[in-house]
C-alpha positions as a Python dict, from the first residue, in 0.01 Angstrom:
ca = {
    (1, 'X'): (0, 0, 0),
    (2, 'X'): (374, 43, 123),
    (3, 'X'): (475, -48, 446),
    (4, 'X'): (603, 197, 670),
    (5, 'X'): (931, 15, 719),
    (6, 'X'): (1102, -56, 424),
    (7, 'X'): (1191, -439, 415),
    (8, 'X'): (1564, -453, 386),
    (9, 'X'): (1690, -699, 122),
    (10, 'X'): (2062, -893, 179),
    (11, 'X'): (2201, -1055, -168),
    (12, 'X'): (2450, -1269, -177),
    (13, 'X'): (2642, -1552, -400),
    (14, 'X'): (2521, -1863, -366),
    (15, 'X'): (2740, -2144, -297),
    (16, 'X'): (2678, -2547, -288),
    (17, 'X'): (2529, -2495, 92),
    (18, 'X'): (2269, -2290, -65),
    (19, 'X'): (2136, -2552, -306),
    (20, 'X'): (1828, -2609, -86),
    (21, 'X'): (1734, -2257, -67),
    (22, 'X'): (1768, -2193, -467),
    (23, 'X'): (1636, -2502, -594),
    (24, 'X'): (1286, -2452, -483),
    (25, 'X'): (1268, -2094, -626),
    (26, 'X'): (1461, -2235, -969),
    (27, 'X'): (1175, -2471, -942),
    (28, 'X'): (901, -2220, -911),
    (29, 'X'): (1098, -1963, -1179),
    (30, 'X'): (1044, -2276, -1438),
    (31, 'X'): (687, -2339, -1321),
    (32, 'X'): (634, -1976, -1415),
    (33, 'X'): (733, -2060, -1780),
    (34, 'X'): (528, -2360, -1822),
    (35, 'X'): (756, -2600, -1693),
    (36, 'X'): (682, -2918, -1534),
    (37, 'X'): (748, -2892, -1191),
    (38, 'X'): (1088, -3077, -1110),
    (39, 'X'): (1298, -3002, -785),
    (40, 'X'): (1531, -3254, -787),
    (41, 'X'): (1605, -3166, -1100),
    (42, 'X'): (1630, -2796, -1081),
    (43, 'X'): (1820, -2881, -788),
    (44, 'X'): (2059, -3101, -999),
    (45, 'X'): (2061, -2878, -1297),
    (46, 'X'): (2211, -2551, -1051),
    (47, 'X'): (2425, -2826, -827),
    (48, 'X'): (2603, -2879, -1161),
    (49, 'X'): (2629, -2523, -1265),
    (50, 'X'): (2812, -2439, -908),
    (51, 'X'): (3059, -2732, -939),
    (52, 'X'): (3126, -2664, -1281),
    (53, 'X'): (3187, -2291, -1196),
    (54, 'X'): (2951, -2214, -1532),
    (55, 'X'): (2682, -1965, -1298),
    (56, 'X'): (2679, -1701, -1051),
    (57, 'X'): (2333, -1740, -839),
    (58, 'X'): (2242, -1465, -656),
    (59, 'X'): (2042, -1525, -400),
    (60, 'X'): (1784, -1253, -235),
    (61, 'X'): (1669, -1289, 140),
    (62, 'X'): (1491, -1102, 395),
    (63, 'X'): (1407, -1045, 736),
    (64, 'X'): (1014, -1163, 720),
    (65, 'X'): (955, -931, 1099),
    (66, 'X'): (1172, -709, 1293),
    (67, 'X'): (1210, -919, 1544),
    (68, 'X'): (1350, -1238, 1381),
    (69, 'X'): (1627, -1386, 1384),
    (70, 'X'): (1676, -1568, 1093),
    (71, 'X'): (1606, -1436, 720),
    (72, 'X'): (1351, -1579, 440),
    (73, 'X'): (1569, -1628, 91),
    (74, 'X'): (1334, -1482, -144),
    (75, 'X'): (1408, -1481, -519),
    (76, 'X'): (1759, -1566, -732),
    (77, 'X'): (1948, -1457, -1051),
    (78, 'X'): (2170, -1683, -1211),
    (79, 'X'): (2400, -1536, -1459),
    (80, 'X'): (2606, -1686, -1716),
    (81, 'X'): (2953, -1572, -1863),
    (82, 'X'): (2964, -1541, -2257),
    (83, 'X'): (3193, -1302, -2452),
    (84, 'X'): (3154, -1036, -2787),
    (85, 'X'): (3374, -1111, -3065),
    (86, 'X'): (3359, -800, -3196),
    (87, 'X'): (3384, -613, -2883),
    (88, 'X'): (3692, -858, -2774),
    (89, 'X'): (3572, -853, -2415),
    (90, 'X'): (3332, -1074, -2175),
    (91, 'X'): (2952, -1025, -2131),
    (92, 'X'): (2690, -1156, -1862),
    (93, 'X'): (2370, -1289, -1920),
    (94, 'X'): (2093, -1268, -1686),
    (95, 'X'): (1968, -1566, -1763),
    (96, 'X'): (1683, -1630, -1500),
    (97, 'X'): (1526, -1400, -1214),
    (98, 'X'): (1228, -1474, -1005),
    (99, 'X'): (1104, -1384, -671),
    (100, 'X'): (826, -1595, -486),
    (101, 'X'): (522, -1435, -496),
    (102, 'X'): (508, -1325, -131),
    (103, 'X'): (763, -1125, -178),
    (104, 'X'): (690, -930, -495),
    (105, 'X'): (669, -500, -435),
    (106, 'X'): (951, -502, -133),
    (107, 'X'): (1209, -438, -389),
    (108, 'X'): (1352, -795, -421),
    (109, 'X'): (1388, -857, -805),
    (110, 'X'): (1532, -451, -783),
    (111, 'X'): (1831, -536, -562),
    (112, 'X'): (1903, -854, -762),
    (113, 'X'): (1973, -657, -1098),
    (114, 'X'): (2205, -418, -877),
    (115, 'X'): (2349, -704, -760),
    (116, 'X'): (2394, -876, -1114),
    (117, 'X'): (2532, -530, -1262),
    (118, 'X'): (2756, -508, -980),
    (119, 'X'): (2896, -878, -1075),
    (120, 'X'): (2882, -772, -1445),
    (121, 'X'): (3204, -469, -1351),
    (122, 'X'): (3346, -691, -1149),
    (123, 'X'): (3394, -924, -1427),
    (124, 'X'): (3492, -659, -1673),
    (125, 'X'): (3160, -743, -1890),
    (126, 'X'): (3120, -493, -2121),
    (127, 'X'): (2715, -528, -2126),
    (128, 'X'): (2482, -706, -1907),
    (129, 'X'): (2205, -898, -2149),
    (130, 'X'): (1898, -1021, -2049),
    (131, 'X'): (1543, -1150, -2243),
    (132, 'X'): (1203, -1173, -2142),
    (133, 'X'): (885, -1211, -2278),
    (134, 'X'): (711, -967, -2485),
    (135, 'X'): (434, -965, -2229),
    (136, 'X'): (605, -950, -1881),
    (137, 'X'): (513, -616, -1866),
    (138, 'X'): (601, -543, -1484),
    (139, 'X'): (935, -713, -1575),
    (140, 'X'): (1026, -482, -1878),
    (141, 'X'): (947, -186, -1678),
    (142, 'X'): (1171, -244, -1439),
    (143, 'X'): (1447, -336, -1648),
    (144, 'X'): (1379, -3, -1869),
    (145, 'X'): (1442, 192, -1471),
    (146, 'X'): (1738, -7, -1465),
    (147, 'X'): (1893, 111, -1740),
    (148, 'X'): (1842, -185, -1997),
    (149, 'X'): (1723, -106, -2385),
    (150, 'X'): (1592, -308, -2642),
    (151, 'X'): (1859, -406, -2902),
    (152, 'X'): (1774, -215, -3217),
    (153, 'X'): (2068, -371, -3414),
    (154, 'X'): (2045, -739, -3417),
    (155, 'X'): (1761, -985, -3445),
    (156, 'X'): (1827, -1249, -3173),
    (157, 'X'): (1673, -1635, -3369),
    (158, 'X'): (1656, -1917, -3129),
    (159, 'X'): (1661, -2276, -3277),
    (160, 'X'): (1492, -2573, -3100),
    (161, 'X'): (1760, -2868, -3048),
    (162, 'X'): (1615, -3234, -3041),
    (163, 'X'): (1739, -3428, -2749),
}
């Protein structure tokens, strides 16, 4: 059921201040892909991403009643800067995006792609990339309304590096 009042939805770049509102959902977005839980070190892993300038987070928060005060940070993007070669110009990727389950269906993970295409023409990206799993069905429909197709052209390999 929808609520009456649509739940408005602030995004906004995250800085070092925000660390200990993104960890925990960085946390919960790697718990989500089988991940051992590890906060400190999803909170180290995005501390070093902001000081190194190598991510954008985005961070998503609401306002959880009318009447507070304060708003409830919600779900996060982080995007990372890579370029084409042949297209001799910068792209984004949209690495990670989660929002906590509570609040899934107000729009959240919506406002964050905006937000990360909005950040991708800022940059002068020429494409906005993005993978998911084959079976994250709610995910790929969303990014289909948004605009996003499956490449056609390329076959994108992975290979597993020991550490």
């Amino acid at each position: 059921m929808t609520s009456p009042h649509p739940t408005p939805v602030h995004v906004r770049r995250a800085s070092a201040s925000d660390l200990d509102d993104a960890a925990p959902l960085f946390d919960a977005y790697r718990t989500f892909y089988g991940a051992p839980s590890d906060l400190a070190g999803a909170r180290a892993f995005l501390a070093e991403r902001l000081t190194r300038d190598e991510s954008v987070i985005l961070l998503a928060s609401v306002t959880p009643t009318p009447a507070a005060r304060t708003q409830d940070t919600v779900g996060f993007a982080q995007l990372y800067p890579s370029f084409s070669s042949v297209s001799l110009a910068p792209i984004v990727i949209l690495n990670d995006l989660f929002v906590a389950p509570s609040a899934r269906r107000l729009g959240v993970a919506g406002h964050l792609i905006d937000a990360a295409i909005a950040h991708a023409r800022r940059t002068g990206a020429v494409r906005l990339e993005l993978s998911t799993q084959h079976t994250n069905e709610r995910a790929l429909r969303l990014y289909r309304a948004k605009g996003f197709v499956a490449d056609t052209e390329f076959l994108h390999l992975s290979l597993p590096i020991e550490r």
